[in-house]
N, C-alpha and C positions, 0 to 999 in steps of 0.2 A: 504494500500500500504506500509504504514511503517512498520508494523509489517511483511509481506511480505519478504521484504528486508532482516531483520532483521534474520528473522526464514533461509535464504538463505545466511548472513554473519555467524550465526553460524555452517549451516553447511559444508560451503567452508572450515573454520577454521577447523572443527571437520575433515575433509578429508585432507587437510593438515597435522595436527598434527599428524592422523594416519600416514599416506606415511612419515612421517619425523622418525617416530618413530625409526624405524628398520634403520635408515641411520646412519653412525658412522663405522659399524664394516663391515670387507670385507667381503663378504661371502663366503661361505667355500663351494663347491664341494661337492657333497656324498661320491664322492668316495677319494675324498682326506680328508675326514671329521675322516678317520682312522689313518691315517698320525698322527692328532692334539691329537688322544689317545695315539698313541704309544710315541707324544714327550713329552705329558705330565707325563706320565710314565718316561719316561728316564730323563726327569728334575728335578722330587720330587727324583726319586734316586740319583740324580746326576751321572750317568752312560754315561761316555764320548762314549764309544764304540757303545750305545744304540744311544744315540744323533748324531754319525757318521750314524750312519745304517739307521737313521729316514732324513738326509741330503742328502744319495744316494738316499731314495724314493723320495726325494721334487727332485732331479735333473733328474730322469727319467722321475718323471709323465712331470716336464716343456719342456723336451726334446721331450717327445712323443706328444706334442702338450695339454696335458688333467689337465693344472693348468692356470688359468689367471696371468697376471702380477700381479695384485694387489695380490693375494696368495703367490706368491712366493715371493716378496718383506717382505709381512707380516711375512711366515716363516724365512726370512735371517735376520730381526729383531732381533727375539727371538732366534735364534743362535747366533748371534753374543752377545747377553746377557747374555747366559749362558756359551760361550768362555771369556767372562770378570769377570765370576764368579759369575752372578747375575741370580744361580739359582732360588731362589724363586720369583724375576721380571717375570724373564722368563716366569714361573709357572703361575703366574697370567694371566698375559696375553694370556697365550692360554686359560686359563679358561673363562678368560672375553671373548675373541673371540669365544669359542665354545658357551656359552650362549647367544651371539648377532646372533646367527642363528634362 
């Protein structure tokens, strides 16, 4: 019976740890998963006009209904970091967020 228990505590944990795993990062849309290349482009360049252009897609897809809150918040983050000049922040963080997919 102990051992039972035991083989049943570790794999409660083991299903836990997985399902916890992937928790952290917002997840990102397919279709908006193109958005997060084009601003990671426009950020390693530091190309303002490119990072305007990559902000009208984030406000159509939110407008058209086809981005969550939590995306869009995420991208006005990283805009607003690379309007303060902290391209390569920026940078990372879409990268760490495209790899938490």
């Amino acid at each position: 019976m102990a051992i039972h228990r035991r083989l049943l505590s570790a794999v409660l944990i083991a299903t836990l740890s997985l399902g916890l795993a992937g928790c952290g990062e917002t997840k990102i849309q397919t279709d908006n998963l193109r958005i997060t290349m084009a601003l990671r482009t426009a950020l390693s360049a530091k190309e303002t006009t490119w990072l305007e252009a990559c902000r009208t897609q984030v406000e159509e897809k939110r407008q058209a209904d086809a981005m969550t809150q939590d995306e869009y918040e995420r991208f006005q983050r990283i805009f607003a970091q690379a309007e303060q000049g902290e391209w390569e922040a920026a940078e990372r963080d879409v990268v760490r967020w495209q790899k938490g997919q």
